[in-house]
Every structure is written in C-alpha cells, then in structure tokens.
C-alpha positions as YAML, in Angstrom:
chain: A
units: angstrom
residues:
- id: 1
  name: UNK
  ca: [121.86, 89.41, 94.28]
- id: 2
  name: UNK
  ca: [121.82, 86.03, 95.22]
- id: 3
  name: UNK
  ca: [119.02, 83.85, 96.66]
- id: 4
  name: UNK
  ca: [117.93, 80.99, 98.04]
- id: 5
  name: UNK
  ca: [115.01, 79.20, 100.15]
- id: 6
  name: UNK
  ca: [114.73, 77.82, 103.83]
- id: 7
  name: UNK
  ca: [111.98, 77.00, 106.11]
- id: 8
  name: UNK
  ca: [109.40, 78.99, 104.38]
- id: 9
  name: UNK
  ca: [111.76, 82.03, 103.72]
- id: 10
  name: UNK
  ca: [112.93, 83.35, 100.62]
- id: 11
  name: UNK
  ca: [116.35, 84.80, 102.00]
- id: 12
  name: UNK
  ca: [118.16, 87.85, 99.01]
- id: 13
  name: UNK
  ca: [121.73, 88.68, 99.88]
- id: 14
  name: UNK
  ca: [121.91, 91.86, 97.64]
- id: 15
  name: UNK
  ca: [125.71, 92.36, 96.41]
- id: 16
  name: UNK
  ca: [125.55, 95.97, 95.71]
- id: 17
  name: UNK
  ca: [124.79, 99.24, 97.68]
- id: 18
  name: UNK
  ca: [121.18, 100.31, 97.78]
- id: 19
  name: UNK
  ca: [121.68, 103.59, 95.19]
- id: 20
  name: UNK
  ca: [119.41, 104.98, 92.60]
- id: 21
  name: UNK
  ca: [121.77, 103.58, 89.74]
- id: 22
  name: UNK
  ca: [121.26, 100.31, 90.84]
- id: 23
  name: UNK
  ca: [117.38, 100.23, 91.80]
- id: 24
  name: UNK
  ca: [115.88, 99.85, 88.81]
- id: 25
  name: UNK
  ca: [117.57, 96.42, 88.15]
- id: 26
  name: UNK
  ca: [116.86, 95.10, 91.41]
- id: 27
  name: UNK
  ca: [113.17, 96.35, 91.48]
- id: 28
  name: UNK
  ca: [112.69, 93.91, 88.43]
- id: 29
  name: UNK
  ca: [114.79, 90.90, 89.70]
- id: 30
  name: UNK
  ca: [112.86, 91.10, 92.92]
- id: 31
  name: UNK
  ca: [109.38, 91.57, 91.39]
- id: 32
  name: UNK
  ca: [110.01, 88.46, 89.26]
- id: 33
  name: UNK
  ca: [111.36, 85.94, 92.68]
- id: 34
  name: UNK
  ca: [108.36, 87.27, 94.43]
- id: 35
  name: UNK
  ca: [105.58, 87.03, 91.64]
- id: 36
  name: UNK
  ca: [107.48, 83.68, 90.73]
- id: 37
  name: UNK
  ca: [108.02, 82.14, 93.85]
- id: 38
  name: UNK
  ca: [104.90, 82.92, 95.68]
- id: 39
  name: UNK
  ca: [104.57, 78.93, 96.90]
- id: 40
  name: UNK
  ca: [107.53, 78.42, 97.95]
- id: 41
  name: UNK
  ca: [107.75, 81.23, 100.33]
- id: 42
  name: UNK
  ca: [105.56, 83.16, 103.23]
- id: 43
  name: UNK
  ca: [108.85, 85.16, 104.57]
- id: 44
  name: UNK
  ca: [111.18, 87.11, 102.59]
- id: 45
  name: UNK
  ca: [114.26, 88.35, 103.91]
- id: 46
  name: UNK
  ca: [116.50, 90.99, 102.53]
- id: 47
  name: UNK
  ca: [119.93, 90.49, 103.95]
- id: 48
  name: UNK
  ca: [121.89, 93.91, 103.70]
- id: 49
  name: UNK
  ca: [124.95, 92.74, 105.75]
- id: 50
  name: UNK
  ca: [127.29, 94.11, 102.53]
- id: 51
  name: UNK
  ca: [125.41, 96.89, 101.88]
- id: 52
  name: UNK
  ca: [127.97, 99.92, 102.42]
- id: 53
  name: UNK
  ca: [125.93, 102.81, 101.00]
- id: 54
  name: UNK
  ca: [122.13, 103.77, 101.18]
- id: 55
  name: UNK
  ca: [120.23, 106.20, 99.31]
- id: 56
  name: UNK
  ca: [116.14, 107.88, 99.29]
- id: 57
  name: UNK
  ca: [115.74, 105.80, 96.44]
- id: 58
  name: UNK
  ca: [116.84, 102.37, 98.30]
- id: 59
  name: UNK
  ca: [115.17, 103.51, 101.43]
- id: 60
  name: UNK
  ca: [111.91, 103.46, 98.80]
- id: 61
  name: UNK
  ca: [113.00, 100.23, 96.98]
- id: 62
  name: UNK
  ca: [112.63, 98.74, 100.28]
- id: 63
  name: UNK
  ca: [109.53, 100.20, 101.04]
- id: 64
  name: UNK
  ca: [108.04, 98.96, 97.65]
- id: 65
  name: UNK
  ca: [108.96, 95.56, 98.52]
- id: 66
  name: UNK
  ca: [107.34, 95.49, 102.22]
- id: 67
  name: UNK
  ca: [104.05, 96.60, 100.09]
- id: 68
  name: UNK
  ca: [104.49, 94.15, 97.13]
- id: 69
  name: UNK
  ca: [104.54, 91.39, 100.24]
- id: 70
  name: UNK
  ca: [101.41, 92.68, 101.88]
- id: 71
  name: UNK
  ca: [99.80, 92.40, 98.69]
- id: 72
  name: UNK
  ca: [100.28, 88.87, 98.54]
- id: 73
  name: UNK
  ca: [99.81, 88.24, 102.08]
- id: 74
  name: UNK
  ca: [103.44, 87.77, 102.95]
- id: 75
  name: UNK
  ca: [105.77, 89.02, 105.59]
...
C-alpha cells in the first residue's frame, strides 16, 4: 500500500487484492496512518483501481475502516 496526502485527503492505493490472507496486515498499516495522521487529514480515500479480487473479509476490512473514520469524525 502506498500513500500520500492532498488537499485534506489521505489518498491509500492498496497493491494487493482485498482477501482474508492479506487483511490482517493491512488492518494494522491502516489503523496506524489513521491514528497517526489524524491532523493532516479529514478525507481518506481508498483507491482500489488494482484491486482484481474481493473477498467477505475485505468487504468487512472496508467496513471497519468507514467506522474507525466516524469515530474520529472523518469521512
């Protein structure tokens, strides 16, 4: 995953399909830009444009994220 910041959004391109083997790895790297980053940011967008594959568990990985957002009062 790489990342970077413009105009008040924190924009991910993730590098590897959304599947339960790599989920637990990218719950952690995005907890940690979010939790560390919360200044810099009030938009975070997840770009999926190489994402080939798709499974429950990513579908709830994204999920988790749109929560951990609201939390902090971010879109």
């Amino acid at each position: 995953m790489e990342y970077y910041f413009e105009n008040q959004r924190m924009i991910c391109d993730l590098q590897e399909d959304l599947i339960s083997i790599y989920i637990k790895e990218l719950v952690d790297k995005v907890k940690s830009l979010i939790l560390n980053n919360l200044d810099s940011f009030e938009t975070l967008i997840i770009n999926l444009d190489v994402v080939e594959n798709m499974d429950s568990i990513g579908v709830t990985f994204l999920i988790g994220v749109f929560k951990t957002l609201e939390q902090y009062g971010k879109t």
